[in-house]
C-alpha positions as CSV (number, residue, x, y, z in Angstrom):
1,X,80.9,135.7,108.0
2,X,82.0,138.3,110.9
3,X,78.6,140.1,112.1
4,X,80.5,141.4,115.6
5,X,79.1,144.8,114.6
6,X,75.9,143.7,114.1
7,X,75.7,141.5,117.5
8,X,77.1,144.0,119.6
9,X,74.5,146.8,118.1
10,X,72.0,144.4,118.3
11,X,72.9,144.1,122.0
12,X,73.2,147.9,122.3
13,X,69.8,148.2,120.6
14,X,67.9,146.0,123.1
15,X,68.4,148.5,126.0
16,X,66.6,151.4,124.4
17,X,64.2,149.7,121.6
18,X,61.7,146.8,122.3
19,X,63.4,143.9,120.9
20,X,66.3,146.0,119.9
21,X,64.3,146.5,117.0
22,X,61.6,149.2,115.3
23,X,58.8,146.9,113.8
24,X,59.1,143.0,114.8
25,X,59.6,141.3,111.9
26,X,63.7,143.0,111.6
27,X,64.0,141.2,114.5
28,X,65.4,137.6,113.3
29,X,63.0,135.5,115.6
30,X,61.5,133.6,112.7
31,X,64.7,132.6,111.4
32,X,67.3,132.6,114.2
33,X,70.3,134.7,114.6
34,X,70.8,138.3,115.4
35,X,69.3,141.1,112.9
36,X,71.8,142.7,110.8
37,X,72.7,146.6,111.2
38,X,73.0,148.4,107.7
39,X,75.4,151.0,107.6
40,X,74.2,152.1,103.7
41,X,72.8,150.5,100.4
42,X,73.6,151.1,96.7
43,X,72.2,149.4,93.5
44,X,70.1,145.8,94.4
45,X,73.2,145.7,97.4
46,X,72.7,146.3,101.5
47,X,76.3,146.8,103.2
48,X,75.9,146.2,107.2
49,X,78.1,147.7,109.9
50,X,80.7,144.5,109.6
51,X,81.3,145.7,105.7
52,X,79.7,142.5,104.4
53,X,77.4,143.1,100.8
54,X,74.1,141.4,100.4
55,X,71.8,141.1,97.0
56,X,69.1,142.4,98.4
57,X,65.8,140.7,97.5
58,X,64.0,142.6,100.5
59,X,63.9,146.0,99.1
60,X,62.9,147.9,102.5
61,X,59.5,145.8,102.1
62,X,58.7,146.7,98.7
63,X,59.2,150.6,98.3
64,X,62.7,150.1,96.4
65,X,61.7,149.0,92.9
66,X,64.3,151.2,91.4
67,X,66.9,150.2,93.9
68,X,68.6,151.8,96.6
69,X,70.3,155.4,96.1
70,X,69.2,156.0,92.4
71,X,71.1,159.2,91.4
72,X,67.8,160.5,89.9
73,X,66.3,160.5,93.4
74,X,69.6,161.2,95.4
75,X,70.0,164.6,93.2
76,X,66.4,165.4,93.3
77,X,66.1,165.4,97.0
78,X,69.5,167.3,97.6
79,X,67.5,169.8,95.6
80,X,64.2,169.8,97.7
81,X,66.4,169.5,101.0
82,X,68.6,172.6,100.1
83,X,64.7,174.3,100.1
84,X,63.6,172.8,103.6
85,X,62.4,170.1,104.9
86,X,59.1,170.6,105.6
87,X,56.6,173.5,105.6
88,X,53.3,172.2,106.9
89,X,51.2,173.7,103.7
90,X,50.8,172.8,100.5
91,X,53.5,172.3,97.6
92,X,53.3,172.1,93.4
93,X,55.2,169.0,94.0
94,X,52.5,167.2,96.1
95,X,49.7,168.2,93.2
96,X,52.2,166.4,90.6
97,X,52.7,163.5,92.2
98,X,48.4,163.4,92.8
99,X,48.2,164.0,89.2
100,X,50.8,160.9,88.2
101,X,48.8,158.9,90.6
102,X,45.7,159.4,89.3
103,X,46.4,159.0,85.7
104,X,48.2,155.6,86.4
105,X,45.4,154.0,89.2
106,X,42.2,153.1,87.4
107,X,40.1,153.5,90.4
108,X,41.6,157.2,91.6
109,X,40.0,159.7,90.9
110,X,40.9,162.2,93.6
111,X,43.5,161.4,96.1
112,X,44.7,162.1,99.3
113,X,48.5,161.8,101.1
114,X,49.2,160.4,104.4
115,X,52.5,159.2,106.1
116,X,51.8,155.2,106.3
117,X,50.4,152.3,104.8
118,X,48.2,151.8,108.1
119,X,47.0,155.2,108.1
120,X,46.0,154.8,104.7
121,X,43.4,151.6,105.5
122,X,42.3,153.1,108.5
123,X,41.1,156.4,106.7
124,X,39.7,154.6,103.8
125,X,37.5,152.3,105.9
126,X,36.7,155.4,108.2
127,X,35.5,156.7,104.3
128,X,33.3,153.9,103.4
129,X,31.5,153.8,106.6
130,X,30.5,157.4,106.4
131,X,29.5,157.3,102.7
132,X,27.6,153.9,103.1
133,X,26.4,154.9,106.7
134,X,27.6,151.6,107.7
135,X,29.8,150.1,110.5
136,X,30.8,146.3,109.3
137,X,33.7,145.8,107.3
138,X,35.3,142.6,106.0
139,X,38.8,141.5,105.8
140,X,40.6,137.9,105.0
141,X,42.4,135.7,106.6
142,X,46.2,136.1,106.5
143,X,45.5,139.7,105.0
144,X,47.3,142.5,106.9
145,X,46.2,146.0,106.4
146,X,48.5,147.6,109.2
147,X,48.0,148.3,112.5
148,X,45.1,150.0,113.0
149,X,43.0,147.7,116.2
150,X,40.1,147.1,114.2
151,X,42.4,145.8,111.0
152,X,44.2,143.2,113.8
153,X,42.2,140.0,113.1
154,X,43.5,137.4,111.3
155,X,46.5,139.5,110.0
156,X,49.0,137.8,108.5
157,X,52.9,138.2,108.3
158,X,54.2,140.0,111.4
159,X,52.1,137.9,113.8
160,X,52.3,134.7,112.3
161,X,55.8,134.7,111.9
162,X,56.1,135.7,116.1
163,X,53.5,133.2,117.0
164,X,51.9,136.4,118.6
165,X,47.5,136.4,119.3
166,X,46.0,139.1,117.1
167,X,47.2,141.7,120.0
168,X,46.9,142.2,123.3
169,X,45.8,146.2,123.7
170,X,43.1,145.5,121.3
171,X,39.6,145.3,123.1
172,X,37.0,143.1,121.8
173,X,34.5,146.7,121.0
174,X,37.4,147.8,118.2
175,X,36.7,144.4,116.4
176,X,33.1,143.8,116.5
177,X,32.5,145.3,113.7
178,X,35.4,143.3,111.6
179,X,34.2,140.3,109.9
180,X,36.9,137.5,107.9
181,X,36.5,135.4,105.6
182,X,38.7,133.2,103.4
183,X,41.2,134.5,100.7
184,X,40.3,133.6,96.9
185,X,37.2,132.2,98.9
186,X,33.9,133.8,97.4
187,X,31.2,132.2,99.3
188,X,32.6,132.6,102.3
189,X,32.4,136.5,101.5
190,X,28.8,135.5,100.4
191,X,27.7,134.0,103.3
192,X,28.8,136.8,105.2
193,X,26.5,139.4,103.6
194,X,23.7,137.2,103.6
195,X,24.4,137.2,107.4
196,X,24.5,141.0,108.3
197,X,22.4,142.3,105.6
198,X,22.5,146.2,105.1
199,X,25.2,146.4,107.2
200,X,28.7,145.9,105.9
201,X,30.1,149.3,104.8
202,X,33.1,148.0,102.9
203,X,35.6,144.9,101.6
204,X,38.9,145.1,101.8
205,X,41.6,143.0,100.3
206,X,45.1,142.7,99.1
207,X,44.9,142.2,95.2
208,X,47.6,139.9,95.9
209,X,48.2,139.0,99.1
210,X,51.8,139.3,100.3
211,X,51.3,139.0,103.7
212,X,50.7,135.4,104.2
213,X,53.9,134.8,101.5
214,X,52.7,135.7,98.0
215,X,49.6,134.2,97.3
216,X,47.9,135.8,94.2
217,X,44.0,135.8,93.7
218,X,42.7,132.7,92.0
219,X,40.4,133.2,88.7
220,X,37.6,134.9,89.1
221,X,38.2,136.1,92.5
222,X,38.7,139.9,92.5
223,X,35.9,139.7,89.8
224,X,33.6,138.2,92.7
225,X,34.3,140.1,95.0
226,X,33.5,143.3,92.9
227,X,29.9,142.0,92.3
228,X,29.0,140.8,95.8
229,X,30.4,144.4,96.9
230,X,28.3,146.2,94.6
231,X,25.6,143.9,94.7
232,X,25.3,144.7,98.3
233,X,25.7,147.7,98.7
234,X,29.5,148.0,99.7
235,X,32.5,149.6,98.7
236,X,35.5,147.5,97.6
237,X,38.8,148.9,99.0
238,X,41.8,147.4,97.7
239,X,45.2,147.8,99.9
240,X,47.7,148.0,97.3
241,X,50.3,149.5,99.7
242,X,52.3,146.9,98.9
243,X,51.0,146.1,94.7
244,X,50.7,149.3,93.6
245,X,53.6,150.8,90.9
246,X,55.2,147.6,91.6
247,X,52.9,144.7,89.4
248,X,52.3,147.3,86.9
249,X,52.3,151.3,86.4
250,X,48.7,151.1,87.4
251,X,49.1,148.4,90.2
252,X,47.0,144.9,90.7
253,X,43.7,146.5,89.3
254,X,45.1,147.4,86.4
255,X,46.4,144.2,85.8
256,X,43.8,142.2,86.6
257,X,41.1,144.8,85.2
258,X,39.0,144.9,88.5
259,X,38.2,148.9,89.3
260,X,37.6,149.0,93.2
261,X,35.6,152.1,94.5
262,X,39.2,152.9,97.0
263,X,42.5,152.4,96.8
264,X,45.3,152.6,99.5
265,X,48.7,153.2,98.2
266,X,52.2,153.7,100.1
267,X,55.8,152.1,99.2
268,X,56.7,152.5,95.6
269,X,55.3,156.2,95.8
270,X,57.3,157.5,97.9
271,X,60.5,156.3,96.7
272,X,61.6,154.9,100.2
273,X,60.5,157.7,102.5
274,X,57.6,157.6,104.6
275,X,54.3,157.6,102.4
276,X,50.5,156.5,102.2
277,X,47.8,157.4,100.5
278,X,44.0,156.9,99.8
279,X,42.4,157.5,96.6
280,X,39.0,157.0,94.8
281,X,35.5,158.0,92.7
282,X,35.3,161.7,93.1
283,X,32.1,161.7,94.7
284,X,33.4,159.7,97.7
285,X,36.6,161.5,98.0
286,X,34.9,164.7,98.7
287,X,33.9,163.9,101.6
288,X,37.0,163.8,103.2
289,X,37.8,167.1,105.4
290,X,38.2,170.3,104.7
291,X,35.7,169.5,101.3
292,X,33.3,167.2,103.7
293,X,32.3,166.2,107.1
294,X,35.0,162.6,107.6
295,X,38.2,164.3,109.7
296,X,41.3,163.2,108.6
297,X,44.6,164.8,109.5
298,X,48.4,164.6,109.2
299,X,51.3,167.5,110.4
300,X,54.2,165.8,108.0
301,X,51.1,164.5,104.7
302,X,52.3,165.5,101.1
303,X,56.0,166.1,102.9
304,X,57.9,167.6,100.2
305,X,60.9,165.3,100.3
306,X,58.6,162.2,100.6
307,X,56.8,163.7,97.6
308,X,59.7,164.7,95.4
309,X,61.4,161.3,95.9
310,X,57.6,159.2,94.8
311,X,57.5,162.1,92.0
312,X,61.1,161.1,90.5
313,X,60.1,157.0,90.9
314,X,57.1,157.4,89.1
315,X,59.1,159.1,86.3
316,X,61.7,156.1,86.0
317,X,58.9,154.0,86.5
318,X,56.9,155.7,83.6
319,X,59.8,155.0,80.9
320,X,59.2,152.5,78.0
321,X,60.4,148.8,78.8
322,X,60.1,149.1,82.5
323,X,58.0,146.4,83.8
324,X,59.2,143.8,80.2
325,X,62.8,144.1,82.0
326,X,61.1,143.2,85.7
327,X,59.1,140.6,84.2
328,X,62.3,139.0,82.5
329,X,65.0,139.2,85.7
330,X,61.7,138.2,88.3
331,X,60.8,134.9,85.7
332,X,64.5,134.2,85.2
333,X,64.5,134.2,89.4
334,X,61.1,132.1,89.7
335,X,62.3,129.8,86.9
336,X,65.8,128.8,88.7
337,X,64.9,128.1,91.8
338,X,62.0,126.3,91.0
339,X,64.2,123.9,88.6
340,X,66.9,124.0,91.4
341,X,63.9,122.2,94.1
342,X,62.8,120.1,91.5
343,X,66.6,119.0,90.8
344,X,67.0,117.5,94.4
345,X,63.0,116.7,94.7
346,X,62.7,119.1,97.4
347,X,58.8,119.9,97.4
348,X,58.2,123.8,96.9
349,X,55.1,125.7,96.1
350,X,56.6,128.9,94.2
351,X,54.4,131.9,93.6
352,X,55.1,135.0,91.6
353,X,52.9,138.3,89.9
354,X,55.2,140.8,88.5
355,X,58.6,141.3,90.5
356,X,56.8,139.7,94.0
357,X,57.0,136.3,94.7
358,X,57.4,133.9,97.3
359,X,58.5,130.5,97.9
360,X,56.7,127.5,100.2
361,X,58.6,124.0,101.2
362,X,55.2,122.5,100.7
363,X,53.8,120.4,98.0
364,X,50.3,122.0,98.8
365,X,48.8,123.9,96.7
366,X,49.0,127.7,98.2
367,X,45.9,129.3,97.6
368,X,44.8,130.9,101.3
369,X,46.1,130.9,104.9
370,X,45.9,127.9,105.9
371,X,47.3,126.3,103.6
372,X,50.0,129.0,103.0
373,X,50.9,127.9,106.8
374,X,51.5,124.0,105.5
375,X,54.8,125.7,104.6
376,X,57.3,123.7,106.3
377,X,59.1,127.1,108.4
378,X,62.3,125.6,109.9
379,X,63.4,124.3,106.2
380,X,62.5,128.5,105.2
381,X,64.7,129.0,108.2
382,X,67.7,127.2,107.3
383,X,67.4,128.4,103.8
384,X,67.3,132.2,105.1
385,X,70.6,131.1,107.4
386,X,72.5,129.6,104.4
387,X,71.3,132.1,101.4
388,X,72.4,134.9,104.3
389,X,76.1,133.3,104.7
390,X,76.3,133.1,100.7
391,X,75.7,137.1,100.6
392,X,71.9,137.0,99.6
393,X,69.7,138.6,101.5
394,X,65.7,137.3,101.5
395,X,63.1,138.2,104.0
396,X,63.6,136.7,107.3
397,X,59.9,135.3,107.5
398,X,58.4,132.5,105.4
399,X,55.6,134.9,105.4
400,X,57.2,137.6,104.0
401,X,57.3,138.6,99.8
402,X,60.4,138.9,97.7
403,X,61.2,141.8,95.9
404,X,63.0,142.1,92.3
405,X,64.3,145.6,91.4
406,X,65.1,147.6,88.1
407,X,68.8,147.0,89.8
408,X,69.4,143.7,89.9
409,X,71.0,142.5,86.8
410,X,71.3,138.8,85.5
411,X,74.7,138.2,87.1
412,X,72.9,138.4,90.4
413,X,69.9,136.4,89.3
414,X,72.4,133.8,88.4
415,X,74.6,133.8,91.5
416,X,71.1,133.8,93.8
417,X,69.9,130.2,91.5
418,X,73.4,128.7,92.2
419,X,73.1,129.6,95.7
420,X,69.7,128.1,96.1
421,X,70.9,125.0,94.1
422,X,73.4,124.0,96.8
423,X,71.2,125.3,99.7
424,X,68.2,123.0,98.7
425,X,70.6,120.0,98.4
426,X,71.5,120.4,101.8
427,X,68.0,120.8,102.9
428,X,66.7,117.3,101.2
429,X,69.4,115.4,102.3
């Protein structure tokens, strides 16, 4: 496969960008090789500058559950463009899109638009610490909530996959007030408020986690933490930037019938432009600025293009049958490649909720990080290399989700099993 382009981009790119890149995991070091350089994407395909086609099961990192350039959302957006870009006051279109969202999320009942997933957490937690007048928060292992400093503990995908420390930059007073405990762990979440009573403002958790690979919640886990949250007087936030619209209509909560007191949202609704936001109980929402005394503040929030484009997703998404044809092409996916390991008795740990799901060449059980990180990552390596060379392109981080979209058809699904059916021979031999 000829990636000259790519390479000499790549090269180009190092000069001017750190790492030649915009946000480290693009950057190939998990997996070897040099990042490729898309020129434009169409359907469940990536082209990159060298003309070659990919089945893309990356999906920009989740937002492109429709697939890319969906004329719905290409015409609607001509239409906002033709009106401006952005007007720094408030639009009809950014009140629609708060009404979709709040009729769909269980948990919203007022919400508010920012410009990223990490603004999102970091305004939501700022939230529950003024309306519980408390300072501790806790997170889980291998959970990433963006890059906010006090979020950087223990924080899954982008770090692991570099081998990087939490962060350097990030003093030791921005994280004393962060506490972790294990994923689908409950008494280490117990043990933790019996430790600082009164004083822990706020859980928060990925649903599902898809930042340590896919590792959804075991039974009885959401439910658990919901009562030690209420039970001590916390908030639970769930971060379902990366869940939400894409499990179900309503996200992980609705699935798995577990109302948090905030969500964060980003991705999905805002049909791959740049999008957050941070919703919950009316009674907490108001006290978010200019209705109450927490500050919070963004020139490009409820952008009009970024608002038009979620608006027009949520439509599609809306529509009868939606999620039933996910379900099918994601368990047709999950079904092949797990027969295709267990064909060569290559040992694989497969996980899957909805169109996410991700893959571990361990026989472990995955259930947390530490054992998510039994994965064996040079065999994920070689099988990123090889899957890449056969025109399919998958995350290049074992710790990284994989995405199924309303594009990809069965002839796809089919070529992706056949490929991982020779790929996985060649790994066990």
């Amino acid at each position: 496969m000829n990636t000259q382009a790519s390479e000499k981009l790549y090269h180009r790119a190092g000069t001017v960008l750190p790492g030649g890149v915009n946000s480290p995991v693009r950057a190939f070091k998990a997996v070897g090789g040099t990042p490729l350089f898309i020129e434009r994407a169409e359907g469940a395909y990536l082209i990159d500058v060298d003309g070659n086609r990919y089945v893309d099961y990356v999906g920009s990192w989740g937002p492109m559950l429709i697939g890319h350039a969906h004329p719905q959302i290409i015409n609607a957006v001509r239409t906002a463009l033709s009106k401006g870009t952005s007007y720094g006051a408030p639009t009809e279109v950014e009140v629609e899109l708060a009404e979709m969202v709040i009729d769909a999320v269980p948990s919203v009942e007022m919400v508010r638009f920012v410009n990223s997933g990490t603004e999102a957490t970091m305004s939501a937690l700022r939230l529950a610490r003024a309306y519980t007048k408390r300072d501790k928060i806790v997170k889980f292992e291998g959970c990433y909530h963006g890059h906010a400093d006090m979020l950087l503990v223990q924080a899954g995908s982008g770090l692991m996959t570099l081998g990087l420390p939490d962060s350097p930059g990030v003093p030791d007073s921005a994280v004393a007030d962060t506490l972790v405990a294990q994923f689908n762990n409950l008494d280490s979440v117990q043990n933790l408020f019996e430790q600082n009573p009164a004083e822990i403002a706020a859980i928060i958790v990925e649903p599902i986690a898809g930042n340590m690979g896919v590792v959804p919640p075991q039974a009885g886990f959401l439910e658990g933490l919901r009562k030690i949250a209420g039970g001590g007087g916390a908030l639970l936030v769930f971060d379902e930037v990366m869940t939400g619209f894409r499990v179900a209509f309503g996200g992980a909560q609705s699935l798995f019938k577990v109302i948090p007191d905030l969500s964060c949202l980003g991705k999905i609704i805002g049909g791959g432009f740049p999008v957050g936001a941070y919703g919950g109980r009316k009674e907490i929402m108001e006290l978010v600025a200019p209705s109450g005394p927490v500050y919070q503040a963004g020139t490009l929030s409820g952008n009009p293009i970024a608002m038009t484009a979620g608006l027009e997703t949520l439509k599609i998404l809306k529509k009868t049958g939606t999620y039933d044809k996910l379900e099918h092409l994601s368990e047709k996916l999950a079904h092949g490649i797990r027969q295709a390991a267990e064909s060569v008795g290559l040992p694989l740990f497969q996980t899957r909720v909805g169109s996410m799901s991700g893959m571990f060449f361990t026989s472990k059980k995955v259930v947390d990080l530490a054992t998510a990180k039994t994965s064996d990552t040079k065999k994920y390596a070689r099988f990123f290399t090889e899957m890449l060379n056969r025109g399919i392109y998958f995350a290049p981080s074992q710790f990284e989700a994989a995405f199924v979209s309303l594009a990809h058809d069965q002839e796809q699904i089919d070529q992706t099993i056949s490929a991982a059916k020779e790929i996985f021979e060649i790994i066990s031999s």
